[in-house]
N, C-alpha and C positions, 0 to 999 in steps of 0.2 A: 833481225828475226822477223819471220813471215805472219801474218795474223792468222795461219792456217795452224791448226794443232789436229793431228792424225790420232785415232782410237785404232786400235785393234779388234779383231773377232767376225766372225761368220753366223750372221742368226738369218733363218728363213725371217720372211715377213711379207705380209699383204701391202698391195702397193695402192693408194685409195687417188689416181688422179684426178681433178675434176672435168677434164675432157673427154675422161674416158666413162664408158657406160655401167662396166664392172670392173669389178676389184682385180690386178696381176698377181701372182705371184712371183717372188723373187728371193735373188740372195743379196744382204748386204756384206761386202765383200772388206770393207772400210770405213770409217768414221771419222768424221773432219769437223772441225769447230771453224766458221768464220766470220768474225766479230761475235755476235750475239745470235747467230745462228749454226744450229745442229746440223750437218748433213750426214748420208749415208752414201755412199759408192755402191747402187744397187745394179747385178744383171738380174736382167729379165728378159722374156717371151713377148714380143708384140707382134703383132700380122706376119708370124711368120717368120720373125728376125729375134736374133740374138740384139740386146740392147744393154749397154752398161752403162750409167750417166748419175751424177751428181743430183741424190732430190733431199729436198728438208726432210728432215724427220718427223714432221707433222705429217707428213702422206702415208706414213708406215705403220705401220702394226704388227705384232708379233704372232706366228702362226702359232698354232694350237692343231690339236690331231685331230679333230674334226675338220678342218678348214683346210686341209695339208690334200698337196695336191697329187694326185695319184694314189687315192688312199693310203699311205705310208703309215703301217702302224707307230702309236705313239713310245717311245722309249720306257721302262720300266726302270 
């Protein structure tokens, strides 16, 4: 058995790198457990490019309709 354990579900979330200057937003798409760390399967938008890559989930956060990008109102 792999030490990868897969989640389910699709949540926007802010993506907080610390190379980058400001916050992305993204989708996480999947969730993976490896050993003792949380990841997410996030795409995102960077310089122009579609980007889909494995980050912890310390980097993420969940968006809120204030924060939501392209004004998107919030669900009722």
């Amino acid at each position: 058995m792999s030490d990868e354990t897969v989640f389910s579900g699709v949540h926007e979330v802010s993506v907080d790198l610390p190379t980058a200057p400001d916050q992305d937003h993204g989708l996480v798409l999947k969730w993976r457990r490896r050993g003792e760390i949380l990841e997410g399967l996030v795409s995102r938008e960077a310089d122009g490019r579609v980007m889909t890559e494995w980050l912890p989930a310390l980097l993420l956060s969940p968006e809120d309709s204030s924060t939501a990008p392209d004004n998107v109102p919030a669900e009722s």
